[in-house]
LUMFIDREN-8678 format. One record per atom (N, C-alpha, C): residue number from 0; atom name; x, y, z; residue in three letters. Coordinates in Angstrom, 3 decimals. Layout:
N
+------+------+----------+----------+----------+------+
! resi ! name !     east !    north !       up ! resn !
+------+------+----------+----------+----------+------+
!  NUM !   CA !        X !        Y !        Z !  ala !
...
+------+------+----------+----------+----------+------+
REM end
This chain:
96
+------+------+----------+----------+----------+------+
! resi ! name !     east !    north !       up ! resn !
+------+------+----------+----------+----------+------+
!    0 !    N !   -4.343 !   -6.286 !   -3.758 !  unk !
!    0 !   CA !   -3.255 !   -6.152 !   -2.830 !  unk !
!    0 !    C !   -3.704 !   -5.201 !   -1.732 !  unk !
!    1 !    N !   -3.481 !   -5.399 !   -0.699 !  unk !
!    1 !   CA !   -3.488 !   -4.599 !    1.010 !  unk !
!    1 !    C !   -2.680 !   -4.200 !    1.672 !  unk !
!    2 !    N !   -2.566 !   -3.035 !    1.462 !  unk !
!    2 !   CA !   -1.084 !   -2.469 !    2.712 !  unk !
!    2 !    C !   -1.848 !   -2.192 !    4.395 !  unk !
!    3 !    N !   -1.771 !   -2.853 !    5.397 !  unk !
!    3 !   CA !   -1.879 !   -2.118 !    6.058 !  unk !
!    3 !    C !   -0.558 !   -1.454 !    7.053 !  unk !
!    4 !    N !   -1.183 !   -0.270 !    7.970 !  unk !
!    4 !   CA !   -0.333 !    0.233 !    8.423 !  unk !
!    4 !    C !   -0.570 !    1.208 !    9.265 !  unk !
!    5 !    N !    0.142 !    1.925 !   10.386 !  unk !
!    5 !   CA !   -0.332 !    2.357 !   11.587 !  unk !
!    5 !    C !   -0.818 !    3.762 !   10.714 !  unk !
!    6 !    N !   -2.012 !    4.227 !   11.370 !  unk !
!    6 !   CA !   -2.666 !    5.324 !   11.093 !  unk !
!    6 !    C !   -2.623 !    6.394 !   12.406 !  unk !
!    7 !    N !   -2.318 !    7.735 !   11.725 !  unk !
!    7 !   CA !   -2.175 !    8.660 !   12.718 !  unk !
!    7 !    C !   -3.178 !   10.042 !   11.921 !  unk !
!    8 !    N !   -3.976 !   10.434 !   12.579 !  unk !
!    8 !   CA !   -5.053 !   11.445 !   12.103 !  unk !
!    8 !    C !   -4.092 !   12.392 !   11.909 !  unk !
!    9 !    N !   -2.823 !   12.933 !   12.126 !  unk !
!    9 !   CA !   -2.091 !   14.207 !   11.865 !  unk !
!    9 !    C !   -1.205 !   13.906 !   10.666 !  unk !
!   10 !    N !   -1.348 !   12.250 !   10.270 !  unk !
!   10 !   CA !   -0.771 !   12.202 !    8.867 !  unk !
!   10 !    C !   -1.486 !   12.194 !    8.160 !  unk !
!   11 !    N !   -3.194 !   12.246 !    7.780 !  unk !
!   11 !   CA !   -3.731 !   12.488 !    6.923 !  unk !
!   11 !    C !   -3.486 !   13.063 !    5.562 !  unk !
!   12 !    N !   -2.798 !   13.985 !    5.582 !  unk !
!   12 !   CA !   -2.614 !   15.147 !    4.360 !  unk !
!   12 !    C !   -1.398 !   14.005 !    4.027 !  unk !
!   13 !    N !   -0.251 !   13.706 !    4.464 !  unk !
!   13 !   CA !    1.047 !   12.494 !    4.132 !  unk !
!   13 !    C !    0.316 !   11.620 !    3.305 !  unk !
!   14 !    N !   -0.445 !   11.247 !    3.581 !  unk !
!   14 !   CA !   -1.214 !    9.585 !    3.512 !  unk !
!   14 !    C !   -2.312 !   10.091 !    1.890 !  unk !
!   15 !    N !   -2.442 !   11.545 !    1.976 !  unk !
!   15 !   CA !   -3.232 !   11.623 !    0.852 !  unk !
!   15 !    C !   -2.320 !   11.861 !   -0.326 !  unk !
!   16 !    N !   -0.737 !   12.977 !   -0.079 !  unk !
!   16 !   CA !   -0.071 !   12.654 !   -0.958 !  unk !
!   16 !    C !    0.292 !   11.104 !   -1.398 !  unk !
!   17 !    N !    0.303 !   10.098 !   -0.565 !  unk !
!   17 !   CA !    1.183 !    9.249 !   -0.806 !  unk !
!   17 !    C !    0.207 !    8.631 !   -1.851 !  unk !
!   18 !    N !   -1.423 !    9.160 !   -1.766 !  unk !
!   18 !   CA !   -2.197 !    7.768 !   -2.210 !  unk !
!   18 !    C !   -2.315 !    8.400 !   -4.133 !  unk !
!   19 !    N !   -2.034 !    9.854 !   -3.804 !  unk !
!   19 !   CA !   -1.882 !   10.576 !   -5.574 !  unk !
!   19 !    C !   -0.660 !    9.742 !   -5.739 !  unk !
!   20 !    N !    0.668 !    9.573 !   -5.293 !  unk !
!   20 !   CA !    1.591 !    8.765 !   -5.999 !  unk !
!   20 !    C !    1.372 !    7.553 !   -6.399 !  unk !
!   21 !    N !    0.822 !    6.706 !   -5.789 !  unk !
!   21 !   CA !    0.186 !    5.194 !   -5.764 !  unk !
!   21 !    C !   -0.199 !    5.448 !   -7.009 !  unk !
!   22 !    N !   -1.548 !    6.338 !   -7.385 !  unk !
!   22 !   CA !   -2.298 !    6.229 !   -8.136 !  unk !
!   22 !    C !   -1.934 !    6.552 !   -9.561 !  unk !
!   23 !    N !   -1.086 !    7.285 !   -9.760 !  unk !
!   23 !   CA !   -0.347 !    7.545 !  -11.153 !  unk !
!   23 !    C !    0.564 !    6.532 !  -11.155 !  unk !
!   24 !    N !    1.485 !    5.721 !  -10.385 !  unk !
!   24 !   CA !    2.549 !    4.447 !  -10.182 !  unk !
!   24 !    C !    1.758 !    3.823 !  -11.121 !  unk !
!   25 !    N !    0.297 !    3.570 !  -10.630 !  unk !
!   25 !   CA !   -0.431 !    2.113 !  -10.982 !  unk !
!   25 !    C !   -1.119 !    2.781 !  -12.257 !  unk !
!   26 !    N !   -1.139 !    3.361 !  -12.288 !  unk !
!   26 !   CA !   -1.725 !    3.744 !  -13.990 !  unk !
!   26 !    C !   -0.939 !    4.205 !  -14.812 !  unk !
!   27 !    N !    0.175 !    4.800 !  -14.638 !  unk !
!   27 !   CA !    1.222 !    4.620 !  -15.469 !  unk !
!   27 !    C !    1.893 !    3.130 !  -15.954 !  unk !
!   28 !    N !    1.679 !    2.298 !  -15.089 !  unk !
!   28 !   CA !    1.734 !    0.856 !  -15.583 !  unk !
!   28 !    C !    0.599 !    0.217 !  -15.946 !  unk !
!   29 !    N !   -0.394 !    0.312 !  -16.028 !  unk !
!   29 !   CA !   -1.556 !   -0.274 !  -16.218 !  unk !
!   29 !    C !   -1.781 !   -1.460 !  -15.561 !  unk !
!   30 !    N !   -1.761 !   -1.583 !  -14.281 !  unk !
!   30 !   CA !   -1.661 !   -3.061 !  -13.305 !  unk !
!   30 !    C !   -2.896 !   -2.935 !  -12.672 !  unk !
!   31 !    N !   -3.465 !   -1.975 !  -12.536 !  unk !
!   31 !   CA !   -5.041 !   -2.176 !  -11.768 !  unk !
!   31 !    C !   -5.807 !   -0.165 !  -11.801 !  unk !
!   32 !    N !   -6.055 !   -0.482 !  -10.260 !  unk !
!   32 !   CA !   -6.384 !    0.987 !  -10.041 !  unk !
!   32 !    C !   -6.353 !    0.818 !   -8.185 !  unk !
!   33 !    N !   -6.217 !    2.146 !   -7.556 !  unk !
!   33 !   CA !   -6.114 !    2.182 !   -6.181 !  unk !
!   33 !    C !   -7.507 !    2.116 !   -5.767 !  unk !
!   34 !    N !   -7.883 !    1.708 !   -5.133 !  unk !
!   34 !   CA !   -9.089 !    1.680 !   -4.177 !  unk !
!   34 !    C !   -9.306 !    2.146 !   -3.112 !  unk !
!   35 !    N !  -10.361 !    2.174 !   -2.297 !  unk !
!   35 !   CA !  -10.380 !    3.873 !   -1.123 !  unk !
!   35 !    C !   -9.404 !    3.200 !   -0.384 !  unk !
!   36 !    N !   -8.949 !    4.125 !    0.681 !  unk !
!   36 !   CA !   -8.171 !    4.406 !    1.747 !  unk !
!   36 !    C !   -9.061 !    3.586 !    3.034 !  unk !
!   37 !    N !   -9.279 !    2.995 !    3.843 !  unk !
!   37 !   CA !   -9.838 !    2.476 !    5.254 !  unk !
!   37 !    C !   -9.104 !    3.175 !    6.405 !  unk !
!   38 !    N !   -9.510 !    3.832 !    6.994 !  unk !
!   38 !   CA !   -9.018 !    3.948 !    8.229 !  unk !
!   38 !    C !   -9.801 !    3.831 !    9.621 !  unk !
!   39 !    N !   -9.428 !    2.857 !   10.498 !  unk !
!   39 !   CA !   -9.853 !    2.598 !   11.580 !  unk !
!   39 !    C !   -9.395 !    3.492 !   12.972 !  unk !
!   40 !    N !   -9.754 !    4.781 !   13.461 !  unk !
!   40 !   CA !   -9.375 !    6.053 !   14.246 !  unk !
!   40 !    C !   -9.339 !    5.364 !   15.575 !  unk !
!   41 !    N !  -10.180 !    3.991 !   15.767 !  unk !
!   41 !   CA !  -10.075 !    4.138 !   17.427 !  unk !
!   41 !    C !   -8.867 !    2.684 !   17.337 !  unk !
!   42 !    N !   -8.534 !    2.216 !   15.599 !  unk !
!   42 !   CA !   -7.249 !    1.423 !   16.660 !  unk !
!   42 !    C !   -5.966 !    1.660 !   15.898 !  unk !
!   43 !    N !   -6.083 !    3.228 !   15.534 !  unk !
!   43 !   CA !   -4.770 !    3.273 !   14.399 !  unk !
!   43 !    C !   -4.268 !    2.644 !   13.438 !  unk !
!   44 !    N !   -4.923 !    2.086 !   12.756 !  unk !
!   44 !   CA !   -4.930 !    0.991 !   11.547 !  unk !
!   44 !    C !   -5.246 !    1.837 !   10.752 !  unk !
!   45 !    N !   -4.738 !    1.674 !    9.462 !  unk !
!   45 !   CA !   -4.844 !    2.126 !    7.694 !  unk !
!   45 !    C !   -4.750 !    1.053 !    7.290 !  unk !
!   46 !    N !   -5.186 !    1.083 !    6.212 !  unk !
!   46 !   CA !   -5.646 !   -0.108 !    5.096 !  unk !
!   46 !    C !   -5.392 !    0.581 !    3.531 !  unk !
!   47 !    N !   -4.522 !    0.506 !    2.684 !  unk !
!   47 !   CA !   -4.607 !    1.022 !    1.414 !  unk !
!   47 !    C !   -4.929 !   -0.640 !    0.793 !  unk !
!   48 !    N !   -6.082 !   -0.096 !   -0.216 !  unk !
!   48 !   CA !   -6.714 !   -0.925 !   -1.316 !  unk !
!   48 !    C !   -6.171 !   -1.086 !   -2.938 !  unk !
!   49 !    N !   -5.486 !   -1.652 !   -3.523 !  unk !
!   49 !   CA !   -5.131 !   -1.885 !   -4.591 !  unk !
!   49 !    C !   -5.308 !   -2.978 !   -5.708 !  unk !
!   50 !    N !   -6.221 !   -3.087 !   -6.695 !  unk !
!   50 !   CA !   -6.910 !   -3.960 !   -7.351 !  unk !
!   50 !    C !   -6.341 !   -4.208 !   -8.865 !  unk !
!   51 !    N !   -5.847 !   -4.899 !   -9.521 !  unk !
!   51 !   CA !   -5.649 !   -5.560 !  -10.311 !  unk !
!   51 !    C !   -5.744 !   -7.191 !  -10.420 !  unk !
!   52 !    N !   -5.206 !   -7.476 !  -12.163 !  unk !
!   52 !   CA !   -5.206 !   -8.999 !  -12.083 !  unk !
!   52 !    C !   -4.288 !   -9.803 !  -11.533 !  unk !
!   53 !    N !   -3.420 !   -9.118 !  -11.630 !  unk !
!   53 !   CA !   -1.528 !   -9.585 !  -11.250 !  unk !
!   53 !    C !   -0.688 !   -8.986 !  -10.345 !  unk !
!   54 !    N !   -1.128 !   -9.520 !   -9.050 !  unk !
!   54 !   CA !   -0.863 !   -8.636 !   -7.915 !  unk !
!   54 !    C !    1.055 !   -8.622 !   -7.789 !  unk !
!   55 !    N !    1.723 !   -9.217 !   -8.485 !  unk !
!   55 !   CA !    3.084 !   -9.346 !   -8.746 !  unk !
!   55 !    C !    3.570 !   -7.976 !   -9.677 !  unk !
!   56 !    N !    2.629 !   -7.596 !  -10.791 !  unk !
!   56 !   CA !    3.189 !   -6.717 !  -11.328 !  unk !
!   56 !    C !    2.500 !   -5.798 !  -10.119 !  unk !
!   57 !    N !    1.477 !   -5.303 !   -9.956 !  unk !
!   57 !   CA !    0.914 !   -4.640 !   -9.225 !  unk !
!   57 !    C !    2.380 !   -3.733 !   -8.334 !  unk !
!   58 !    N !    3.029 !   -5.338 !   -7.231 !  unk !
!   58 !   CA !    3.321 !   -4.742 !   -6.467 !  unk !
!   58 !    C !    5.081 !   -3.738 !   -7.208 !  unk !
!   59 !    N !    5.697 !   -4.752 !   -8.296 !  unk !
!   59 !   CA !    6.659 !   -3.932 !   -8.742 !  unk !
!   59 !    C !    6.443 !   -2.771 !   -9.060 !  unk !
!   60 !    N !    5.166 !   -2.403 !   -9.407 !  unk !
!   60 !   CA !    4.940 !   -1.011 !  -10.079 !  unk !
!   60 !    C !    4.639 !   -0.058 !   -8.543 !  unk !
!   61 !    N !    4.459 !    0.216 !   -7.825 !  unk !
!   61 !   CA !    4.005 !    0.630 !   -6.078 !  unk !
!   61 !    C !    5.506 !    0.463 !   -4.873 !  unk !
!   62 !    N !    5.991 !   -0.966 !   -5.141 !  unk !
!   62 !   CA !    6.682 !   -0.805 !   -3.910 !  unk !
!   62 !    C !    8.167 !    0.021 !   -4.119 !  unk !
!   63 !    N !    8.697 !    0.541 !   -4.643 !  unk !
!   63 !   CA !    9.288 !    1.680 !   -4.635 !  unk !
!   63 !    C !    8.688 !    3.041 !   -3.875 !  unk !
!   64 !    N !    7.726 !    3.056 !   -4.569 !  unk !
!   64 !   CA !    6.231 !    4.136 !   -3.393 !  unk !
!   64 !    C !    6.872 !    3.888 !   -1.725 !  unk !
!   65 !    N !    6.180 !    2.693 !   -2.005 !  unk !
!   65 !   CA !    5.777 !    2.351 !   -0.313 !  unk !
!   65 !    C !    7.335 !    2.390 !    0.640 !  unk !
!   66 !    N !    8.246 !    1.819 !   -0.330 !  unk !
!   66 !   CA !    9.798 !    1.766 !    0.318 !  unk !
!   66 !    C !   10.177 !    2.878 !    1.005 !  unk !
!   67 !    N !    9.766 !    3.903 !    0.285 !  unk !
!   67 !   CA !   10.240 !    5.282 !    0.042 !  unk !
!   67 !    C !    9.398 !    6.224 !    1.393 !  unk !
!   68 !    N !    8.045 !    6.077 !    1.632 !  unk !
!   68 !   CA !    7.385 !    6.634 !    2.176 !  unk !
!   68 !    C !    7.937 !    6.192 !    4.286 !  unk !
!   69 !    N !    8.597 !    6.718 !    4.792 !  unk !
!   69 !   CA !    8.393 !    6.752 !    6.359 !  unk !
!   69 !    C !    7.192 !    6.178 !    7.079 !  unk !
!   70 !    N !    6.104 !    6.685 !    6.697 !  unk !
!   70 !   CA !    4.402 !    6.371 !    6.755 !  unk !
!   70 !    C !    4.405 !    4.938 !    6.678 !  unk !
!   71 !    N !    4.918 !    4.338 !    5.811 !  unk !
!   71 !   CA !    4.734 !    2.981 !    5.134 !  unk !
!   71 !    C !    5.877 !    2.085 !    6.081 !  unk !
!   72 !    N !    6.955 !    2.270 !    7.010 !  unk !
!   72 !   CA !    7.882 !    1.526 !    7.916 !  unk !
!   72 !    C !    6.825 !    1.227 !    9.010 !  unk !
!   73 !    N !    7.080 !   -0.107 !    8.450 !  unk !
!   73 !   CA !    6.564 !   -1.560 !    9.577 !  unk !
!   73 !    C !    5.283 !   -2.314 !    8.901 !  unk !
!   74 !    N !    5.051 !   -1.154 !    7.839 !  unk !
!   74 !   CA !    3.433 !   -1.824 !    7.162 !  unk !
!   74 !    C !    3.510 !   -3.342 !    6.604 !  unk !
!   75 !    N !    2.549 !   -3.960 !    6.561 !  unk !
!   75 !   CA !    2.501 !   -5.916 !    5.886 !  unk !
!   75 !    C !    1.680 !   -5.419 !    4.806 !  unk !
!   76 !    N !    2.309 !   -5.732 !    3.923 !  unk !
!   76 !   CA !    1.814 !   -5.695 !    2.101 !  unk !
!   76 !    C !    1.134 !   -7.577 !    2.263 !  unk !
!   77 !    N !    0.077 !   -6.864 !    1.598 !  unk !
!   77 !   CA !   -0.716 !   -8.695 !    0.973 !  unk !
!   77 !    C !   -1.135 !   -8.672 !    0.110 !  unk !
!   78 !    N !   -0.351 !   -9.516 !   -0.343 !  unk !
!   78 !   CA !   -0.609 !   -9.911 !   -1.975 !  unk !
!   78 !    C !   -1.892 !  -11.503 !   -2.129 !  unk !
!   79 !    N !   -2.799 !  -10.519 !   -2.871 !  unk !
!   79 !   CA !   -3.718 !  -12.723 !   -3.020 !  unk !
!   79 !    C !   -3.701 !  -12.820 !   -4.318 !  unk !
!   80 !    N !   -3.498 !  -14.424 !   -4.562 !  unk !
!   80 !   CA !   -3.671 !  -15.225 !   -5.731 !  unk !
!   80 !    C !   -4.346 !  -15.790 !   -5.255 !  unk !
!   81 !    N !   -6.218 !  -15.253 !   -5.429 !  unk !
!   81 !   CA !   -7.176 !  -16.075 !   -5.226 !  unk !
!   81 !    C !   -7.197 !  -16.717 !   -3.772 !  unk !
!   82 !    N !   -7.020 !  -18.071 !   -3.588 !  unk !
!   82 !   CA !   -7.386 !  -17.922 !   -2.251 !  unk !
!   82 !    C !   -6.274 !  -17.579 !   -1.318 !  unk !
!   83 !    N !   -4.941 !  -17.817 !   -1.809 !  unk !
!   83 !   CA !   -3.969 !  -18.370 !   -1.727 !  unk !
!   83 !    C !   -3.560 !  -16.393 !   -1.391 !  unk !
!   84 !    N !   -2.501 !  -16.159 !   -0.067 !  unk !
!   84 !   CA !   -2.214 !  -14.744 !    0.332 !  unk !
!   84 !    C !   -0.806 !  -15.043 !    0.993 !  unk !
!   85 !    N !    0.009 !  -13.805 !    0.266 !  unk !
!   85 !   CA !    1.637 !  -13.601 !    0.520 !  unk !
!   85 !    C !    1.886 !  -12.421 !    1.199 !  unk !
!   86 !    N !    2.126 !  -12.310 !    3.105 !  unk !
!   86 !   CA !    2.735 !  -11.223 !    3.485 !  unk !
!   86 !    C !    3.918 !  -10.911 !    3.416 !  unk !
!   87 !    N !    4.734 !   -9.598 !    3.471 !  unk !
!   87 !   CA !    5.524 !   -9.343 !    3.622 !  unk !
!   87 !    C !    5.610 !   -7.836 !    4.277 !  unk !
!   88 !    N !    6.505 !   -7.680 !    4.943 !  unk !
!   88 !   CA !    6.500 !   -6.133 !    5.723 !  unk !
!   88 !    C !    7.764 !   -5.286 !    5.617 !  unk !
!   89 !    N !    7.398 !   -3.805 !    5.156 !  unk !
!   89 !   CA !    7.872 !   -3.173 !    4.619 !  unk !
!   89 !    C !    8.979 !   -2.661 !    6.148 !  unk !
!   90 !    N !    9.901 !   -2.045 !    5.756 !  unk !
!   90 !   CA !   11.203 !   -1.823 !    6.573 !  unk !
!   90 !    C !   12.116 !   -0.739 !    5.572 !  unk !
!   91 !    N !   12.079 !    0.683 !    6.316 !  unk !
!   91 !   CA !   12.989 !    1.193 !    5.855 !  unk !
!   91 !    C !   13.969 !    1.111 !    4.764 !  unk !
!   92 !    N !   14.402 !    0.009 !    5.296 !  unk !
!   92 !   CA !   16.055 !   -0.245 !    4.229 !  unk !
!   92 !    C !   15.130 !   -1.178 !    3.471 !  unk !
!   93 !    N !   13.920 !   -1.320 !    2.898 !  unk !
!   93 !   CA !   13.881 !   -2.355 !    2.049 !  unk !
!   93 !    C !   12.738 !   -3.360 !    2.578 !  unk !
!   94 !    N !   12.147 !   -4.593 !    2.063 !  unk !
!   94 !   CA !   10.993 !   -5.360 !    2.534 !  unk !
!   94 !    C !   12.463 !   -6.624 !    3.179 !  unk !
!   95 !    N !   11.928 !   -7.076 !    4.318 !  unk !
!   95 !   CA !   12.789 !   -8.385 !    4.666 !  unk !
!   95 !    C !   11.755 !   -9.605 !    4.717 !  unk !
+------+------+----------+----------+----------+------+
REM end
């Protein structure tokens, strides 16, 4: 699974708490493990990496995280089943 989402170098320290929450979410459920962080500085893009088999449980166990986080409003979550990829974008009040 792939969140991306606008990157700002003064949220760094935000973006590192957020990725310790991720990372106990997903191992407290046993759905995968987080994978590094990407960030692209010259076009404000973040990329969070998240790897398991079952990107469905994956995302139940995380998107409470991501709902929750300010950082994370406007981000497109992608989910793949193999070749086959499901966006959706995160919004304040909820994913629409």
């Amino acid at each position: 699974m792939m969140v991306h989402f606008d990157f700002y170098p003064k949220d760094r320290a935000r973006i590192g708490v957020l990725e310790h929450r991720l990372e106990s979410a997903i191992k407290r459920a046993g759905v995968g493990e987080l994978g590094e962080t990407e960030y692209h500085i010259d076009g404000n893009d973040g990329y969070l990496y998240m790897y398991g088999s079952d990107p469905d449980r994956m995302y139940v166990a995380v998107s409470p995280i991501l709902k929750s986080s300010k950082l994370m409003n406007g981000a497109e979550v992608t989910k793949h089943y193999g070749s086959r990829t499901e966006t959706t974008v995160i919004h304040q009040d909820g994913i629409r």
